[in-house]
N, C-alpha and C positions, 0 to 999 in steps of 0.2 A: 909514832911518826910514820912508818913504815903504813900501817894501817891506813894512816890519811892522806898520802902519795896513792897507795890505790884504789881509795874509794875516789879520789882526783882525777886519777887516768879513766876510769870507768865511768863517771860520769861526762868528760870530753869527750870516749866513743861513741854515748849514746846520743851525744847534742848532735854531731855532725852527720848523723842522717839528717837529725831535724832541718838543721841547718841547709844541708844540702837539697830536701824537698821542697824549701822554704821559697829557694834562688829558684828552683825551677819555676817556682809557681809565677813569683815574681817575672820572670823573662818571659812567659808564656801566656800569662793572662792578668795582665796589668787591671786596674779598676776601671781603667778607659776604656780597652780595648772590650776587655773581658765583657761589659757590660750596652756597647754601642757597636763593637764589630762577630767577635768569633761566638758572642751567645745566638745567633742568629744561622751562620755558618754549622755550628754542630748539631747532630740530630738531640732531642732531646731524651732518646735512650739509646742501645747498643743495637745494632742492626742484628739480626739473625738469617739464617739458609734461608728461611718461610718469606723472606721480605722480599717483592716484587724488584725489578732491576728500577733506579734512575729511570725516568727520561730522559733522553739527548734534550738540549736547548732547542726551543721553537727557532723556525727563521722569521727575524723582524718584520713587524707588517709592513703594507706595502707606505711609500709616502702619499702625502697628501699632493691632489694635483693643484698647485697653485693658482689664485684667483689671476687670472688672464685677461685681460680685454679680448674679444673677436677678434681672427683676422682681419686686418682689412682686404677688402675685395680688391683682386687683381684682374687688370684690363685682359678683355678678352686676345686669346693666341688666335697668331693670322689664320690659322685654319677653318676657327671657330668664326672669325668676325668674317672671311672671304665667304663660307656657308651660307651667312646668317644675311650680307649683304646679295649674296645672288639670290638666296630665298626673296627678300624683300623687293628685290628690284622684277623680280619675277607677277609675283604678287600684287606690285604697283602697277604693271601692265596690266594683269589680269582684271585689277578692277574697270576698268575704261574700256577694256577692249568689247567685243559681242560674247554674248554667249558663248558661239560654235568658238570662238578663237578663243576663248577663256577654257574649255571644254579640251582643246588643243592641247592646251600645257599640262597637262594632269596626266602620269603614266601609271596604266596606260590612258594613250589618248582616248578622249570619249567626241562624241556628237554636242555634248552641255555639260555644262558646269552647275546646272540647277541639283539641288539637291533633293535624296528619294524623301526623306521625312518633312513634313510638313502640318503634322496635326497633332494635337494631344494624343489620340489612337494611338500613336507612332510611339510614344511615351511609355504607353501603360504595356504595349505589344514587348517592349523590351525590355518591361519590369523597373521603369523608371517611375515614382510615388513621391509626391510633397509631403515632406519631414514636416509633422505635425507642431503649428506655427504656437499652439501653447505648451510646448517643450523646449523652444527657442531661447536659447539666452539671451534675458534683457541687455546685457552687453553688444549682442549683435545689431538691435537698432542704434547705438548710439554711433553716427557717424563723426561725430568730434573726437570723442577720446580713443575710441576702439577701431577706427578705422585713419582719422588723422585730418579725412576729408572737408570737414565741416566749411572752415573759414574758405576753402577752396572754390565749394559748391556758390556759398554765400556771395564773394567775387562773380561769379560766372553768372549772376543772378536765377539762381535754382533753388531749389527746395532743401534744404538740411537735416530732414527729419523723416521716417519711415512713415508708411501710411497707421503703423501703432499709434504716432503721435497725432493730436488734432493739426489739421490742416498738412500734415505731412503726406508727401506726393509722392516718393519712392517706394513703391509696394516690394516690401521683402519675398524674397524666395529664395527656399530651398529643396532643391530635388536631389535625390540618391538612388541609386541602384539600390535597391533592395525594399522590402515591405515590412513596415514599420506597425502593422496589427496586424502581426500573426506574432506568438511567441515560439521563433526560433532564431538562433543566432544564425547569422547572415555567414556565417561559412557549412552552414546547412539548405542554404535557399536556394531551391533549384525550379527553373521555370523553362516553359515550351513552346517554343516559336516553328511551326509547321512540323516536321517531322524529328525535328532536333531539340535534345535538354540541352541548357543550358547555366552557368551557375551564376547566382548574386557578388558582385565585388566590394558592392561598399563603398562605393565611387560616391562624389558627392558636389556640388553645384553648387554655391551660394552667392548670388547677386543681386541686385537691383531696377526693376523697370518703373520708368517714369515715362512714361507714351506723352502728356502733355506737355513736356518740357524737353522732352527728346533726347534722353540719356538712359543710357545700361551703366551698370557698376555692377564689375568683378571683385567680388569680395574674396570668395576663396573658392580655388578648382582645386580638384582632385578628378583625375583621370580614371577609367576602368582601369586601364593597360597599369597607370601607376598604383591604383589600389590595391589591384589584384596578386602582386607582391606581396599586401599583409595577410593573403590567406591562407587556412591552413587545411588543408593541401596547399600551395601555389597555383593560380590559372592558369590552365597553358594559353597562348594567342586565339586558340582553338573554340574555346568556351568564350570568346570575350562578344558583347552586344555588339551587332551591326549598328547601332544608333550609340554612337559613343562621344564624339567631340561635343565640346562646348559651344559648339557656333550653333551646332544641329537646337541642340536643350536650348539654348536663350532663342533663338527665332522662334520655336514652338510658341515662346513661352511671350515673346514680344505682338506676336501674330495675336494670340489671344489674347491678350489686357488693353489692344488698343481701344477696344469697342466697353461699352457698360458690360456690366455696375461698374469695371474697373476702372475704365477712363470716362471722361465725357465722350469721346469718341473723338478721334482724330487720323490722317491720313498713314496710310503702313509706312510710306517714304519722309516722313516727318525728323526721323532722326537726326540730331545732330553732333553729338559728342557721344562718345565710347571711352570708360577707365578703367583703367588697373591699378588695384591698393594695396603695398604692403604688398611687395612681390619681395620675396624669398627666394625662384628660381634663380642656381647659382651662371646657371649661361644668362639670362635675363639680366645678372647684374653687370656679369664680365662684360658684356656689350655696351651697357650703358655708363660704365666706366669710362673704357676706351672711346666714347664718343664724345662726352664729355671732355676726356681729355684732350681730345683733339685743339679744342679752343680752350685749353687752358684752364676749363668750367669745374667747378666744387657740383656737388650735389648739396641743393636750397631748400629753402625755405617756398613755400609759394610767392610768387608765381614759378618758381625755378627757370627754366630755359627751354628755349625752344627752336627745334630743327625744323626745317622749311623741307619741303617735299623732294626737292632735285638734288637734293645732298645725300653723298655716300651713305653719312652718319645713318641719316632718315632710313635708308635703304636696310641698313644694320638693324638699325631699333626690330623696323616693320616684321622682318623675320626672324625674331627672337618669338621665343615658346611663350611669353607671355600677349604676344602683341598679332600674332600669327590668325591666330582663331578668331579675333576680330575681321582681319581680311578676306577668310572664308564666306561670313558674316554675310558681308558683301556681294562676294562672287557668286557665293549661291544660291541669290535670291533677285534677278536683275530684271528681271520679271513684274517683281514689285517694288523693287529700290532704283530700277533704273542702273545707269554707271555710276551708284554714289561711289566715293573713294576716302580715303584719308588723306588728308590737305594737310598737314600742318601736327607737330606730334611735340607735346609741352613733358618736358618730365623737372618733376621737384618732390624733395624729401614732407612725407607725409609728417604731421605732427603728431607721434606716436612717442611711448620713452624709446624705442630703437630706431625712431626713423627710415625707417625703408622706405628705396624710391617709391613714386605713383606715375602714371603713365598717366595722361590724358589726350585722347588722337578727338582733333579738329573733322569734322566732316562736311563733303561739299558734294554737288551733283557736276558735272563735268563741263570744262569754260568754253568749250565751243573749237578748242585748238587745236588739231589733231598732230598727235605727234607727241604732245606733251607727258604722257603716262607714259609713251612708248620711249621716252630720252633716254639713250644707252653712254652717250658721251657726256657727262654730268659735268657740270662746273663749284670747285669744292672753293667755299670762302678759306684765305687766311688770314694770316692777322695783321698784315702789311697792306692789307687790302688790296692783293694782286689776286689772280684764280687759276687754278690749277684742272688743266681737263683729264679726266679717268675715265678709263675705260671700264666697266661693268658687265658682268658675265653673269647670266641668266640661268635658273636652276629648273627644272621640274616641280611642277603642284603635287 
């Protein structure tokens, strides 16, 4: 009996280890846990001195920026629109006045307002070269979808098609600062005008002349002064071409296509309409924001709306950065255009998927009135149909 009480105790000492390894295991590594969470948590062997440290935790990448609509475009600040209207109202004189008195407003003052370049010469002198027209995006002739223009031109009874297309009358052009056979990139092109290098910017022009129907179309500018930003070095003002605006390149370029093979031939003063397509400039839009909203106006559909010459607005548009360089256009060439001016300025959303406005300025040769371009006390429509007289303050060319 004695015997089988102790082989009894002896076998309870030995179970309650078991026992008690048992519960551990149990508490510690269930078939759930064991098998979905801490098998993945513990290393799969015993770490040693030789084993590299952890890495600390990455920091979370960053978030994604959520899909946003554009801002919308905010009406030009008095600052910008008071600028933009004394530019234009300056500018408005300019075109009607002489020569010598257009020549006046320009600091500094000069004797004329005519401008030095006048020839293709004047082009190639400053290393200006037509971007070779079978490299051209077929995209770029289409002015329906790629410019917006199409049904617009069609109303205005003009041509809708490049001269790529049969019977199409808007001959494509594009010129750029830089030279387009040689192989070297364009922040290597360095060129010599009298005793001075000079370097390539990458500027670039692209519009439209149609001498028989009597329209330019600004398709897309880019400036020296703005190009010359993506270069690498940066240009200083120092390096940048004497022959740099837009007004200089399109007259070159108007001057020559009136005559054959390009045109039939027709008079240099023949113009009548000037456009701007799918402008982007962010003061170009503030302005015509704020002018619009003056009368309450959405930005349309063609035909969109239209400011009449004696109005603030007008005055606003004219000296905005897209519409400017048209007025030069003018001024500096009165010789052969006479006092044309800008009459009348339509703006409406292009039919593009982004719709950006288009500018189209009316042109007219001068009504015989004197006084009229010079009106500094303008009379502004509202919408009660009463008028409000402002006063207008005049900037330098």
């Amino acid at each position: 009996m004695r015997t089988i009480t102790l082989l009894g105790l002896l076998a309870l000492q030995l179970a309650v280890p078991v026992l008690a390894i048992s519960e551990v295991t149990d508490k510690n590594c269930s078939q759930v846990d064991c098998g979905q969470t801490e098998y993945f948590r513990q290393p799969n062997r015993a770490a040693t001195a030789a084993d590299p440290p952890k890495p600390a935790p990455r920091p979370p990448p960053p978030l994604p920026v959520p899909a946003r609509p554009e801002p919308a475009t905010q009406p030009a600040s008095d600052a910008l629109w008071d600028k933009s209207g004394a530019k234009g109202c300056t500018l408005g004189g300019a075109m009607q006045a002489t020569d010598r008195e257009a020549g006046a407003l320009y600091m500094p003052v000069r004797d004329t307002a005519k401008s030095a370049f006048t020839q293709t010469s004047d082009l190639l002198k400053w290393y200006w070269y037509p971007f070779p027209r079978e490299r051209l995006s077929e995209s770029f002739h289409d002015l329906y979808q790629t410019w917006g223009i199409g049904w617009a031109l069609h109303d205005l009874g003009i041509s809708t098609y490049t001269d790529d297309y049969e019977g199409g009358k808007n001959i494509m052009v594009n010129i750029g600062h830089e030279n387009f056979d040689i192989d070297l990139p364009v922040d290597e092109q360095w060129y010599g005008v009298g005793q001075r290098l000079y370097r390539a910017t990458g500027a670039s022009y692209t519009f439209t002349v149609n001498p028989e129907e009597g329209i330019i179309i600004a398709l897309n500018r880019e400036s020296p002064k703005w190009a010359a930003k993506d270069r690498r070095p940066e240009l200083p003002d120092n390096l940048l071409p004497q022959l740099n605006q837009f007004s200089d390149v399109a007259w070159v370029t108007w001057k020559s296509m009136i005559v054959p093979p390009w045109s039939p031939g027709v008079q240099v003063n023949s113009l009548k309409y000037f456009m701007a397509v799918r402008i982007t400039n962010v003061e170009t839009r503030q302005i015509l924001k704020r002018a619009l909203d003056a009368y309450h106006w959405e930005l349309s559909e063609w035909p969109g709306h239209s400011f009449e010459r004696i109005w603030p607005e007008t005055k606003a548009i004219l000296g905005s950065p897209n519409v400017q360089g048209f007025a030069y256009f003018l001024i500096q060439h009165k010789a052969e255009l006479g006092n044309m001016f800008i009459d009348k300025i339509q703006v409406f959303k292009g039919e593009t998927k982004n719709g950006e406005p288009c500018i189209l300025m009316h042109l007219r040769q001068p009504l015989g009135q004197p006084g009229d371009a010079d009106e500094v006390n303008v009379k502004k429509r509202t919408e009660d149909g009463n008028t409000v007289r402002e006063h207008t303050f005049r900037a330098r060319l």
